[in-house]
C-alpha positions as CSV (number, residue, x, y, z in Angstrom):
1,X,-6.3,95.2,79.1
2,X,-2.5,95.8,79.5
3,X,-0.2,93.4,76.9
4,X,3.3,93.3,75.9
5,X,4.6,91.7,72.8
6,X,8.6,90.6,72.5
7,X,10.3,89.6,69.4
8,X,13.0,87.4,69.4
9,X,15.2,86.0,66.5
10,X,18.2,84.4,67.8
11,X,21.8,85.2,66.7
12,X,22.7,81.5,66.0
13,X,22.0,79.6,63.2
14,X,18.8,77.7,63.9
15,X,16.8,80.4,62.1
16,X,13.9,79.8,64.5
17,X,11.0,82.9,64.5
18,X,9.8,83.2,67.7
19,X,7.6,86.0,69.7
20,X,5.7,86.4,72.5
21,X,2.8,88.2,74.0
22,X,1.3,88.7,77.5
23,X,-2.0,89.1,77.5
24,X,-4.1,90.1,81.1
25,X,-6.0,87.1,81.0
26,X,-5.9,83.5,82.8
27,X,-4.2,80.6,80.4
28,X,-7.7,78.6,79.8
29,X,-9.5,81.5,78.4
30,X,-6.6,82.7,75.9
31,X,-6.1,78.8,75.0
32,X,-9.9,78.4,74.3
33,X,-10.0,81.4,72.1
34,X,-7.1,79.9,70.3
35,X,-8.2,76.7,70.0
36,X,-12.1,77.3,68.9
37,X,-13.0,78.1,65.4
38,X,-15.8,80.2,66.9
39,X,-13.7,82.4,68.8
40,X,-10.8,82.1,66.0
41,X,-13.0,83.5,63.4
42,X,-12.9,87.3,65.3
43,X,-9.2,87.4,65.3
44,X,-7.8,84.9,63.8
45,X,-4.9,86.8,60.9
46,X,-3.3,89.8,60.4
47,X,-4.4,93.1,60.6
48,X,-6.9,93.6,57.6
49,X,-7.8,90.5,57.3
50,X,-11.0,88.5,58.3
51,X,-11.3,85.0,58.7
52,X,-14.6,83.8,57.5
53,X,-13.7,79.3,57.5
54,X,-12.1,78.1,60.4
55,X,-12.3,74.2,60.4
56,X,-10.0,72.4,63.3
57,X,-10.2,68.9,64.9
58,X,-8.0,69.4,67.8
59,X,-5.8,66.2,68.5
60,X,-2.7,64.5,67.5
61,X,-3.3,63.7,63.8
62,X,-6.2,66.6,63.2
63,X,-5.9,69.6,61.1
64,X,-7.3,73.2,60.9
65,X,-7.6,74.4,57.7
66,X,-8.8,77.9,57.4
67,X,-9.1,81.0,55.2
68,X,-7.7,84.9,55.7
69,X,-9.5,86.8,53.3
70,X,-7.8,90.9,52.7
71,X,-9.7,93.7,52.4
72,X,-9.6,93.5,48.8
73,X,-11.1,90.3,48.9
74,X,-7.6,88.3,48.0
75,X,-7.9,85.0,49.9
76,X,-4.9,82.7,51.2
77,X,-5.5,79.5,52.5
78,X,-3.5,77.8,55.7
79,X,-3.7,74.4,57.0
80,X,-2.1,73.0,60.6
81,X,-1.6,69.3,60.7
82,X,-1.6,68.7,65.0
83,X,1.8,66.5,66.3
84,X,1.2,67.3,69.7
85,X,-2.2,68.8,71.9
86,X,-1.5,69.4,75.4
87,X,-4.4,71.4,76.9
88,X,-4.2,73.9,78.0
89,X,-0.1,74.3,77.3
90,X,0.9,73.3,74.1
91,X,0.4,72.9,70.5
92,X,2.3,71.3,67.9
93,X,1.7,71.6,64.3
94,X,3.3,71.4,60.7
95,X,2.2,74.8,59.4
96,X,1.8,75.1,55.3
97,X,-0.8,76.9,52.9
98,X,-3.4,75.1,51.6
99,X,-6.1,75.4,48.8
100,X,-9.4,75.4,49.5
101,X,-9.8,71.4,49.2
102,X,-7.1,71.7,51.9
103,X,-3.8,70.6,49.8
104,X,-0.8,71.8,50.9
105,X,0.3,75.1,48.2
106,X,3.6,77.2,48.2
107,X,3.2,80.8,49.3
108,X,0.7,82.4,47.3
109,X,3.3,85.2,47.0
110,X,6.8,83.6,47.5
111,X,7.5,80.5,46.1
112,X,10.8,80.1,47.8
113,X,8.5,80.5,51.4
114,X,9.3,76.8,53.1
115,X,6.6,74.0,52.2
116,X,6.0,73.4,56.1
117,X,7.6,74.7,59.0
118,X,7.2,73.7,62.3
119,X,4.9,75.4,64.9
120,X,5.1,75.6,68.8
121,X,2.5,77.4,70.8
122,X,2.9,77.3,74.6
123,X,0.8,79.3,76.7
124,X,2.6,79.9,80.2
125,X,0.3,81.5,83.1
126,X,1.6,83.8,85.7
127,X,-0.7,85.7,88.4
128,X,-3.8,85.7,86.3
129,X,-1.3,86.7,83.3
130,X,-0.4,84.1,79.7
131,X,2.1,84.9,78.1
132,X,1.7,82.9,74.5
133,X,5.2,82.1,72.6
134,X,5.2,81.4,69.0
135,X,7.9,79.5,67.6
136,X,8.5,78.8,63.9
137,X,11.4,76.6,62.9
138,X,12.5,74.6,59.8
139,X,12.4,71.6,59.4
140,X,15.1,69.7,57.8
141,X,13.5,68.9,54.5
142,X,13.7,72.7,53.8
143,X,15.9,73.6,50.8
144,X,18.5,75.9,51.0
145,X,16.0,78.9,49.3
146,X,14.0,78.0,51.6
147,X,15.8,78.9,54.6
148,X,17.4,81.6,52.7
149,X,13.7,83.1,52.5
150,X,12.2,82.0,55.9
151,X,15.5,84.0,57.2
152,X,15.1,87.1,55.4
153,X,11.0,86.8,56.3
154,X,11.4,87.5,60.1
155,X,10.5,91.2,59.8
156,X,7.4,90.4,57.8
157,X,6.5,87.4,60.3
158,X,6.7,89.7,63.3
159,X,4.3,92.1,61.3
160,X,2.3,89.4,60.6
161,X,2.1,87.7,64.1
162,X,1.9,91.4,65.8
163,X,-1.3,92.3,63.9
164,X,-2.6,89.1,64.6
165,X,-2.2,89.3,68.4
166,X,-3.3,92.8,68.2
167,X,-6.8,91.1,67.0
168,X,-6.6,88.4,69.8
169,X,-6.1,91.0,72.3
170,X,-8.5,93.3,71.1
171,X,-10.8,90.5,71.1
172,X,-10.2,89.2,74.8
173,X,-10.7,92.6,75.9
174,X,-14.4,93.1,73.6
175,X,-15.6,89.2,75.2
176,X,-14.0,90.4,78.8
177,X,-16.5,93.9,78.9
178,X,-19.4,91.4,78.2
C-alpha cells in the first residue's frame, strides 16, 4: 500500500495545523476505520502508543472520549465533542483532553496547549484513492499563550499526526491482506 503524507502550515496568520495523507484505499473503508472504536483501537495515536478505551457516539452533539497509553504506561486522556457528521466526508469536532470521567483537562504536559481547538476531517476519494486532511484551528476563545503555544506546536503536531497515520496505514494494509 503506497501513501503520501503533506504538511501544510500556512504563512498567514490563522495559525491553522493542517496535513494530509493518501492512503490506497476507497473513502468508505478509511472513514469506517476512523470512525469505529473497534477499528480505532489498532491505530488510533502516535507512534508508541496504544489505545486500549475508545468510546464514540457518532452524531452532532456525541463525543469520543478515549485513552493513548505510552510505552511506559503514561496515559493521556482526549475527548471530541461532534458539531458536524457527514458520512462518509466530514467531521467536525471541538478537540480537548479529558480525564478519565471525560472532563475537559489542560495538556497533561503544557498548560499553555489551547483548552479546545477546532477539528476538521474530510476524506476526499479519487480513483480508488482518500486522501484524509486534518485541520486544527483556534478558536477564538484562545488566549494569547495559547496561540503563542498552538503556533510554536506545529512541528510536534506533524510528528504526532504522522505516527498516527503511519498506524492507520499500517493498519489498512494488515485488514486489506486478510
Amino acid at each position: 500500500m503506497t501513501t503520501t503524507t503533506t504538511p501544510s502550515t500556512p504563512a498567514n496568520t490563522d495559525l491553522d495545523f493542517v496535513i494530509s495523507r493518501t492512503f490506497a484505499a476507497p473513502r468508505a473503508l478509511v472513514y469506517q476505520y476512523w470512525t469505529d472504536p473497534e477499528h480505532m483501537k489498532h491505530w488510533w495515536g502516535p507512534r508508541g502508543f496504544t489505545s486500549p478505551v475508545c468510546k464514540l457516539d457518532l452524531r452532532p452533539g456525541g463525543n469520543m472520549h478515549y485513552c493513548m497509553r505510552s510505552a511506559d504506561g503514561r496515559e493521556m486522556w482526549g475527548k471530541f465533542s461532534y458539531r458536524e457528521v457527514v458520512a462518509p466526508e466530514r467531521l467536525v469536532y471541538i478537540n480537548a483532553f479529558s480525564n478519565a470521567e471525560g472532563g475537559l483537562t489542560r495538556h497533561p504536559m503544557n498548560p499553555n496547549w489551547p483548552l479546545e481547538l477546532l477539528s476538521t476531517i474530510t476524506f476526499d476519494e479519487h480513483g480508488g484513492k482518500t486522501t484524509l486532511t486534518i485541520r486544527w484551528g483556534l478558536l477564538p476563545t484562545a488566549a494569547a499563550e495559547e496561540r503563542k503555544t498552538f503556533n510554536e506546536g506545529h512541528a510536534s503536531m506533524q510528528q504526532g499526526w504522522t505516527g498516527t497515520l503511519d498506524q492507520l496505514t499500517a493498519y489498512l494494509a494488515e485488514r486489506a491482506g486478510k
